[in-house]
VOPAGU-2260 file (C-alpha; in pm, 1 decimal, decimal comma):
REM VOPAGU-2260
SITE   aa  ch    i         X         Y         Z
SITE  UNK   A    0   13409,6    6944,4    5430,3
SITE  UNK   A    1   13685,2    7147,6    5246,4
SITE  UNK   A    2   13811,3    7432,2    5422,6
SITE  UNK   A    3   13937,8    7760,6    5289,1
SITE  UNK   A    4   14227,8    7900,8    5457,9
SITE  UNK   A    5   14217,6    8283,0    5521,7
SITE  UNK   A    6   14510,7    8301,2    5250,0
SITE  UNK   A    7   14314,0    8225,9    4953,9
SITE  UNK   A    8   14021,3    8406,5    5075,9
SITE  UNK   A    9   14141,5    8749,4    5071,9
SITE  UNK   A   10   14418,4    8885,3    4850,5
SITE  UNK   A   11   14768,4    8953,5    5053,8
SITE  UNK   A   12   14989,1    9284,5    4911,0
SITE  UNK   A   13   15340,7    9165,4    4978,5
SITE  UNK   A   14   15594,1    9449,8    5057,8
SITE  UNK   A   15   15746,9    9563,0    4751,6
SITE  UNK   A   16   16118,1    9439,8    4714,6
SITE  UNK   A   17   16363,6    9640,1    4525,7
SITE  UNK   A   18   16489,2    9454,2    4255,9
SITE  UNK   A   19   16889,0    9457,6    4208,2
SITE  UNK   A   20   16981,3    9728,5    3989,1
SITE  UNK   A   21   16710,2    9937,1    4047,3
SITE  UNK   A   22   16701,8   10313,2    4212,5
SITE  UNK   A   23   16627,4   10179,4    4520,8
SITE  UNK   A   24   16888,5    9984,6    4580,0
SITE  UNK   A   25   17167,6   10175,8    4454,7
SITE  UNK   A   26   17496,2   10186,2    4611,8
SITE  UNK   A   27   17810,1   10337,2    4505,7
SITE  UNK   A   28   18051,6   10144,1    4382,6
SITE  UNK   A   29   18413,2   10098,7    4294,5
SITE  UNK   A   30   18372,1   10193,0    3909,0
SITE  UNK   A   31   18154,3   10516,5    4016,2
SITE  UNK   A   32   18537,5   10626,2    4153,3
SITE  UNK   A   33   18677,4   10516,5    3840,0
SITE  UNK   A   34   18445,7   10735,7    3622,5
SITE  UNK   A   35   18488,6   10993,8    3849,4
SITE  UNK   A   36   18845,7   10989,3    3769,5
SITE  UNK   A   37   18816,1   10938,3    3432,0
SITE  UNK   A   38   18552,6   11293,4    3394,7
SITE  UNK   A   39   18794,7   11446,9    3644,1
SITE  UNK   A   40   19110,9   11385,8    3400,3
SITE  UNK   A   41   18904,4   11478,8    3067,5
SITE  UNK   A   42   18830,6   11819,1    3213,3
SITE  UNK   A   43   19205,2   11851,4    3316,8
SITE  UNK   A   44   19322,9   11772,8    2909,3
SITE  UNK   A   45   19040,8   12019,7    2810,2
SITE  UNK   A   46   19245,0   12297,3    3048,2
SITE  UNK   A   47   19546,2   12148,3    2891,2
SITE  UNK   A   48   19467,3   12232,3    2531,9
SITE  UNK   A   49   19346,8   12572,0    2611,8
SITE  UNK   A   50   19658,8   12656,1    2793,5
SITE  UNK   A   51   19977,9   12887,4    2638,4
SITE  UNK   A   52   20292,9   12705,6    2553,6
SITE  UNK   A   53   20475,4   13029,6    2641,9
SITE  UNK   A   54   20282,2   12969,6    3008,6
SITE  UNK   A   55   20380,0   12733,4    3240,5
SITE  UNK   A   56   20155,8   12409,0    3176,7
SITE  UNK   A   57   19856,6   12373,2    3373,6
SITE  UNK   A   58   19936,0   12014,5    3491,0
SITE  UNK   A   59   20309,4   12206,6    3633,6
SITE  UNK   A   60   20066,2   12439,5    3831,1
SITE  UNK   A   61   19866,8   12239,2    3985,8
SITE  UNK   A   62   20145,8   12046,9    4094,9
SITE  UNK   A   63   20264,8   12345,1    4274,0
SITE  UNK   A   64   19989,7   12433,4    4442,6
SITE  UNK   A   65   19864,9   12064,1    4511,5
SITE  UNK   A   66   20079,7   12063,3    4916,1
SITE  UNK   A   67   19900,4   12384,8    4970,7
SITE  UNK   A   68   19501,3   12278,6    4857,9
SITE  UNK   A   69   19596,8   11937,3    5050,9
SITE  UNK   A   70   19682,7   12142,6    5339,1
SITE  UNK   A   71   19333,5   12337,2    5308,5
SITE  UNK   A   72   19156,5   12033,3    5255,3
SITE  UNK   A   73   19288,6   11890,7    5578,0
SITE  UNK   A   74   19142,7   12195,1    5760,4
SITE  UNK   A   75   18779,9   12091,0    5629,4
SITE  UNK   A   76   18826,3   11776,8    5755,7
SITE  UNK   A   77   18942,1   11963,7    6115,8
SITE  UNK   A   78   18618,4   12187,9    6096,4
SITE  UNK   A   79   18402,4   11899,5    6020,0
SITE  UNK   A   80   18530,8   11705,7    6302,6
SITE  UNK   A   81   18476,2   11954,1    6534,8
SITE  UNK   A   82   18150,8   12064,2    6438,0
SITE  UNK   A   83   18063,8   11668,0    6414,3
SITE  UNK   A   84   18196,4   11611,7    6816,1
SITE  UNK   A   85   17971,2   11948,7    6924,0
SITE  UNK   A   86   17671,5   11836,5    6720,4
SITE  UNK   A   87   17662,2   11477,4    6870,7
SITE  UNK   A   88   17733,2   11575,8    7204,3
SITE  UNK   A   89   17462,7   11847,9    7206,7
SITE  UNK   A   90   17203,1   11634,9    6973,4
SITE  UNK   A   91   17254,1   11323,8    7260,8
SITE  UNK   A   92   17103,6   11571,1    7477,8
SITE  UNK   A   93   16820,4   11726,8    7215,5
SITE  UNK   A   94   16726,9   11401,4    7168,1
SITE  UNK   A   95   16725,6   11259,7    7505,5
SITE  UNK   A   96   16500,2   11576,2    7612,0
SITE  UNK   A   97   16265,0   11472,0    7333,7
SITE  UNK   A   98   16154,8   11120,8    7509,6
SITE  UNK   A   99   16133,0   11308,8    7865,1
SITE  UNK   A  100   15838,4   11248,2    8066,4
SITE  UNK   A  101   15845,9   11576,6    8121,7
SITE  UNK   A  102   15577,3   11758,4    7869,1
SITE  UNK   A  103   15704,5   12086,0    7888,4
SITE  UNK   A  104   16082,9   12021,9    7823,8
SITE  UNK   A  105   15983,2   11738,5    7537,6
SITE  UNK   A  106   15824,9   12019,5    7367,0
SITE  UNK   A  107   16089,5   12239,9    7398,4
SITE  UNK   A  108   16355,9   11993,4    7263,0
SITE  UNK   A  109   16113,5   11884,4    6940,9
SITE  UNK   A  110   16102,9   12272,0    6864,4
SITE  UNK   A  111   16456,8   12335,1    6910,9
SITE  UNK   A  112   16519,4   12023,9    6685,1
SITE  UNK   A  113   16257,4   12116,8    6426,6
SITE  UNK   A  114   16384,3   12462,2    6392,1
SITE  UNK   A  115   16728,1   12356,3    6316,2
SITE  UNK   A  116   16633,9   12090,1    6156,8
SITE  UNK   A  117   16440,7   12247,1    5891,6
SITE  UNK   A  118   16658,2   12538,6    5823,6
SITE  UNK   A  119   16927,7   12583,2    5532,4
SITE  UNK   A  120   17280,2   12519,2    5627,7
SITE  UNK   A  121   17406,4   12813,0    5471,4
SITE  UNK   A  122   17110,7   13015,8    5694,5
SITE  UNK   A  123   17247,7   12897,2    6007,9
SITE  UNK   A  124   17623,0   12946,1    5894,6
SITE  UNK   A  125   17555,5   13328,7    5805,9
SITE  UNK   A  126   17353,3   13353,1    6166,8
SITE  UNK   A  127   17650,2   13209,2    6367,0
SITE  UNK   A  128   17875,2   13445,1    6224,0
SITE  UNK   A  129   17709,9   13770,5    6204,7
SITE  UNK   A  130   17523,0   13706,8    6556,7
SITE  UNK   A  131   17794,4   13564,6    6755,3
SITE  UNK   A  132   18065,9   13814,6    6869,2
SITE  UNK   A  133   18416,3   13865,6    6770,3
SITE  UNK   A  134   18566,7   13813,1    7098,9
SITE  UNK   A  135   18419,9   13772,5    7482,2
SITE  UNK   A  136   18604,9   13810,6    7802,5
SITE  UNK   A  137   18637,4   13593,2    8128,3
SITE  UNK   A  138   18774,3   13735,8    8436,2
SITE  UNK   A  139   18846,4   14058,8    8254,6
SITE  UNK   A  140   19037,5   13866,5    7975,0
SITE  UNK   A  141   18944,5   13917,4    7620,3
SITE  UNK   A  142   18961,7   13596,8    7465,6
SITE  UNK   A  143   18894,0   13598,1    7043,1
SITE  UNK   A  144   18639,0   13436,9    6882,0
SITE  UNK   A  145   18778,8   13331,5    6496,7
SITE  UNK   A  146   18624,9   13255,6    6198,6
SITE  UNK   A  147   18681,6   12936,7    6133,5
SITE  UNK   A  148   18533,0   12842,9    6541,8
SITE  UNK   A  149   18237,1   13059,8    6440,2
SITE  UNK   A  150   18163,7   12830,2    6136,6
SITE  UNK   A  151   18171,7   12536,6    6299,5
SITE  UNK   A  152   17938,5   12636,1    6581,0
SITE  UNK   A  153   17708,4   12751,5    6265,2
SITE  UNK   A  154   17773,9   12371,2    6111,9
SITE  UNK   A  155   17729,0   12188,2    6437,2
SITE  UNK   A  156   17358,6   12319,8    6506,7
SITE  UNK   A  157   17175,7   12118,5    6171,5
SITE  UNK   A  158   17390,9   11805,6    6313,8
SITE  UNK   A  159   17252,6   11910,6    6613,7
SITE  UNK   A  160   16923,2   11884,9    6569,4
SITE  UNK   A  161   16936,3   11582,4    6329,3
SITE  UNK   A  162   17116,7   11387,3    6573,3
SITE  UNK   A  163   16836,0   11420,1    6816,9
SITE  UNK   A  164   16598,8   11278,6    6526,0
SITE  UNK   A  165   16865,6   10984,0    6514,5
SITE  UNK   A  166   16872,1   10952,7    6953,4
SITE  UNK   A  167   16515,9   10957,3    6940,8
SITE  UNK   A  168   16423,0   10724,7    6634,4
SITE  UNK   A  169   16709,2   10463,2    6742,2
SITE  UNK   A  170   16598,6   10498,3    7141,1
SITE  UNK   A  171   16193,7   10452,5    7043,1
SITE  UNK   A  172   16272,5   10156,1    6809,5
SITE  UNK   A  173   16346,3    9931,2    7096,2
SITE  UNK   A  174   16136,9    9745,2    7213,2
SITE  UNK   A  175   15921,5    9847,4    7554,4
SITE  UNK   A  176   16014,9    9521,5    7695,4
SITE  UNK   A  177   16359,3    9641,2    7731,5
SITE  UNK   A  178   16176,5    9929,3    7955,9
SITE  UNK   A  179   15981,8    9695,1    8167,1
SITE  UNK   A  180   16272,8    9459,1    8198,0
SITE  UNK   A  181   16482,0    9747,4    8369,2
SITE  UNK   A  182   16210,5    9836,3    8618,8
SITE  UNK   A  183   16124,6    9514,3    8691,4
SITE  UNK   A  184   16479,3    9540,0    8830,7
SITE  UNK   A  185   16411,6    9842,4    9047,2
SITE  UNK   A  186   16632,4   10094,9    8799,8
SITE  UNK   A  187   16570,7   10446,5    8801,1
SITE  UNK   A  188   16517,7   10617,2    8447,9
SITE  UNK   A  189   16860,4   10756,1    8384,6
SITE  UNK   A  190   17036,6   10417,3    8526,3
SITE  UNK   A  191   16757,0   10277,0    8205,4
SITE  UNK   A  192   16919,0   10490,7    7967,1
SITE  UNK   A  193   17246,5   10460,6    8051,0
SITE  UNK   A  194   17268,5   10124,3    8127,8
SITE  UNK   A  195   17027,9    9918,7    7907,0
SITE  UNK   A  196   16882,3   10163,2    7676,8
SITE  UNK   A  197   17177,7   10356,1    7497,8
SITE  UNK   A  198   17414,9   10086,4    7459,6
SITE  UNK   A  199   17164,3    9877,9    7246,7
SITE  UNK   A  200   17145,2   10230,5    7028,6
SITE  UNK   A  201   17487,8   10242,9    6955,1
SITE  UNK   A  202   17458,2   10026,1    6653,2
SITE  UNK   A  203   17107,7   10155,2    6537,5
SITE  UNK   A  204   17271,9   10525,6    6566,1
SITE  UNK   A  205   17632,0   10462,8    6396,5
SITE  UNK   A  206   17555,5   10387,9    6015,9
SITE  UNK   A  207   17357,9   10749,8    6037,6
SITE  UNK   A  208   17556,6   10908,9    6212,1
SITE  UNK   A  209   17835,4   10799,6    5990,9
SITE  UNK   A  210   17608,7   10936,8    5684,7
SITE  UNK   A  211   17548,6   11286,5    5843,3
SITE  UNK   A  212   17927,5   11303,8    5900,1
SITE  UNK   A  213   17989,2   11261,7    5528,9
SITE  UNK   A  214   17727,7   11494,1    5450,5
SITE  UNK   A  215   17859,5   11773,6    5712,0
SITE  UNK   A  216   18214,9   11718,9    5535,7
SITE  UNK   A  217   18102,8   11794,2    5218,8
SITE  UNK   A  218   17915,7   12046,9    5341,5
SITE  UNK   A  219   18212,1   12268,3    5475,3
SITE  UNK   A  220   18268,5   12430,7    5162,5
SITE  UNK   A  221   18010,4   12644,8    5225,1
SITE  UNK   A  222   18289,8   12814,4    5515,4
SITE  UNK   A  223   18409,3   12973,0    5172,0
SITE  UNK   A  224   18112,5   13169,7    5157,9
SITE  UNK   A  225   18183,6   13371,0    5513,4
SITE  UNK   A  226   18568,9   13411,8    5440,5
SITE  UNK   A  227   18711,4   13057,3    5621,1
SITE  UNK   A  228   19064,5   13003,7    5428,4
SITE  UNK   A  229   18957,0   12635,0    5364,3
SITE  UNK   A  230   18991,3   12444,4    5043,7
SITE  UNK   A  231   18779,0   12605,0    4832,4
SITE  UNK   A  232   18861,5   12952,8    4942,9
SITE  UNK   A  233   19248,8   12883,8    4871,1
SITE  UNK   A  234   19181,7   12702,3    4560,9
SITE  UNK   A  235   18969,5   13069,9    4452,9
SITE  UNK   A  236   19304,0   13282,6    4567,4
SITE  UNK   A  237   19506,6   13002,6    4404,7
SITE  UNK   A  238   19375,4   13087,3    4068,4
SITE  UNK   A  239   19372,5   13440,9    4119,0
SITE  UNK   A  240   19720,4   13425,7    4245,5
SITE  UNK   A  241   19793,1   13271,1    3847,7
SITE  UNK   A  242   19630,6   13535,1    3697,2
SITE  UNK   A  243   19261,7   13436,8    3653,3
SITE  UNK   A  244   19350,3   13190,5    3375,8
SITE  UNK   A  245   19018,7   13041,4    3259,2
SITE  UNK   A  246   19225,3   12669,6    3152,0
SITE  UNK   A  247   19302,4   12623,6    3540,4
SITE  UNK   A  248   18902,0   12635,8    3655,2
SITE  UNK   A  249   18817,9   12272,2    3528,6
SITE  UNK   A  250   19151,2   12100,4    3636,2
SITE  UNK   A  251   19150,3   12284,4    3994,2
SITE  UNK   A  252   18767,7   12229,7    4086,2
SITE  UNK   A  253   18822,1   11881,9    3971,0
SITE  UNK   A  254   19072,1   11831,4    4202,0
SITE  UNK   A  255   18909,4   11927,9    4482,2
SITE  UNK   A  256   18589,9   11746,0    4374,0
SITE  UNK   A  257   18841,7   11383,0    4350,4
SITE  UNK   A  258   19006,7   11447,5    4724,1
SITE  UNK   A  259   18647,8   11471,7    4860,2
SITE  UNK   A  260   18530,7   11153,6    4723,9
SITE  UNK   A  261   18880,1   11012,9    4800,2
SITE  UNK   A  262   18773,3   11090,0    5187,6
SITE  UNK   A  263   18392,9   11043,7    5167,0
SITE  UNK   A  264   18361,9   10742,4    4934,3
SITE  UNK   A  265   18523,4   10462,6    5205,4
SITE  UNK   A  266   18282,1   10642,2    5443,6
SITE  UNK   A  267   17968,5   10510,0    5227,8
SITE  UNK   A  268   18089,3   10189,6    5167,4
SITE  UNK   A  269   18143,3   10123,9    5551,7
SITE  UNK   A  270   17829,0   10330,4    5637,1
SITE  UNK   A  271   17644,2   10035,9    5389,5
SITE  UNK   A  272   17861,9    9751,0    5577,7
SITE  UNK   A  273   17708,0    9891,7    5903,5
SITE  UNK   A  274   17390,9    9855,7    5774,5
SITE  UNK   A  275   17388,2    9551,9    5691,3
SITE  UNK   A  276   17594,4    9430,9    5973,4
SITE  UNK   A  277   17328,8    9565,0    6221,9
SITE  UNK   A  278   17004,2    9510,6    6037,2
SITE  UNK   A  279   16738,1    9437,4    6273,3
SITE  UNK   A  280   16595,2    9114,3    6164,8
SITE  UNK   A  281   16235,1    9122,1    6145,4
C-alpha cells in the first residue's frame, strides 16, 4: 500500500526570505558614508562658487568656526547621554511594572508607556520645558533648573516609555521554563528577575537599545527649537554672526549632517553585529 505523507497532501507556505539586496535586508554600508561625503562636498563647491572673492572664502569660514560647532556637537552627544541613562533607568522600571502580577499597577505602567510612547518628541520636549519650573528649592535653597536639564528630561520620557516596550518584549520572549526552573528552586519573584530572568535579557535588550540611542542622538537637534545652544543652534548664530550669507547654508548644514553620521554610523554597524551575534536560533 503506498502511503502519502502529510507533506504532499496539503500545500506548506514557507516563510518568506528576504532575498540579498532587497529592502528588507538593507544595511548601511561603508560606500553609503562615501556618498554621503561625496553630496556633502558637492554642496560645499556649490557655496564655493556663489561666494565673493572680495569675502573671505567659505571653505576659510568654516574652518574657523569648525572648534566651535565641534564643541556644540559634543554637547548633543552630553544631552543624549544623559537623557539615554534617565530613560533606561526609568523604562527598566516601566517595563518591569508592565509584567507585575499586580493588575492594577500593570495597567498603570502600559498607560504610562503608551502615552509616551505614542506622542511626538517635539510634544513632549515643549511640555518639559514650559511645565517644569525654572528653579525649585530644598531646605530653603533655590537651586536652578536650566535649559539644557529641562530638555533632556523632555528627551528621556519617549526613551522612557520605549524602553519598557524593549524590558517587556525581551523579558516575555523567554521561555516559561526559565520561570518554573527558578521556583522549582524555592526563589522569590524579584530574586527570578534579578537573578535568572534579566541577565538572559541583556543581550535580547542591547542591539535596541543601542538603536534607540542613535535615534535619541539624532534626535537632539530638536533642543534648537526651545533655545538649547547645541549644534544646530550655534551653527544658526554662526551664520548670522557672518552676515546671513546664503553660500554658507549648504556647506554648514552639511557639516553638521557628516559629524552625525561620523558618530551614529559605527553605532549601526555594531547595533547589526549584535544582532547577529545574539540571534536566537530557532
Amino acid at each position: 500500500m503506498r502511503t502519502t505523507t502529510l507533506k504532499s497532501v496539503l500545500p506548506v507556505l514557507l516563510p518568506a526570505k528576504a532575498k540579498s539586496g532587497s529592502l528588507f535586508s538593507f544595511r548601511l554600508k561603508l560606500w553609503h558614508g562615501i556618498i554621503l561625503l561625496c553630496i556633502c562636498l558637492l554642496t560645499s563647491t556649490a557655496g564655493f562658487a556663489q561666494s565673493d572673492p572680495i569675502k573671505a572664502s567659505v571653505f576659510e569660514i568654516l574652518l574657523r568656526w569648525m572648534p566651535l560647532l565641534l564643541t556644540a556637537f559634543i554637547f548633543n552627544i552630553a544631552i543624549s547621554m544623559l537623557a539615554m541613562g534617565i530613560g533606561t533607568a526609568a523604562g527598566t522600571v516601566l517595563g518591569l511594572g508592565q509584567i507585575s502580577p499586580n493588575a492594577g499597577l500593570r495597567k498603570f505602567c502600559w498607560f504610562i508607556t503608551q502615552f509616551f510612547r505614542n506622542s511626538p518628541w517635539l510634544v513632549l520636549l515643549f511640555f518639559a520645558m514650559f511645565l517644569l519650573p525654572f528653579e525649585f528649592s530644598i531646605g530653603g535653597i533655590d537651586i536652578p533648573l536650566p535649559d539644557w536639564l529641562k530638555a533632556t528630561i523632555g528627551l528621556s520620557l519617549p526613551v522612557m516609555a520605549n524602553m519598557s516596550e524593549i524590558v517587556r518584549g525581551a523579558v516575555n520572549s523567554l521561555p516559561s521554563g526559565q520561570w518554573e526552573a527558578a521556583e522549582s528552586l524555592a526563589y522569590s519573584r524579584r530574586q527570578t528577575l534579578w537573578l535568572v530572568i534579566l541577565p538572559q535579557c541583556v543581550k535580547r535588550m542591547l542591539p535596541p537599545w543601542m538603536n534607540l540611542y542613535s535615534i535619541l542622538t539624532m534626535a537632539t537637534v530638536l533642543a534648537s527649537v526651545v533655545g538649547v545652544s547645541e549644534v544646530m543652534t550655534t551653527t544658526g548664530r554662526a551664520l548670522a554672526s557672518e552676515g546671513g550669507r546664503p553660500d554658507l547654508l549648504a556647506p554648514f548644514y552639511s557639516f553638521v549632517l557628516l559629524i552625525f553620521f561620523i558618530y551614529c554610523y559605527p553605532i549601526a554597524r555594531w547595533t547589526v553585529y549584535l544582532e547577529k551575534k545574539f540571534a536566537v536560533k530557532g
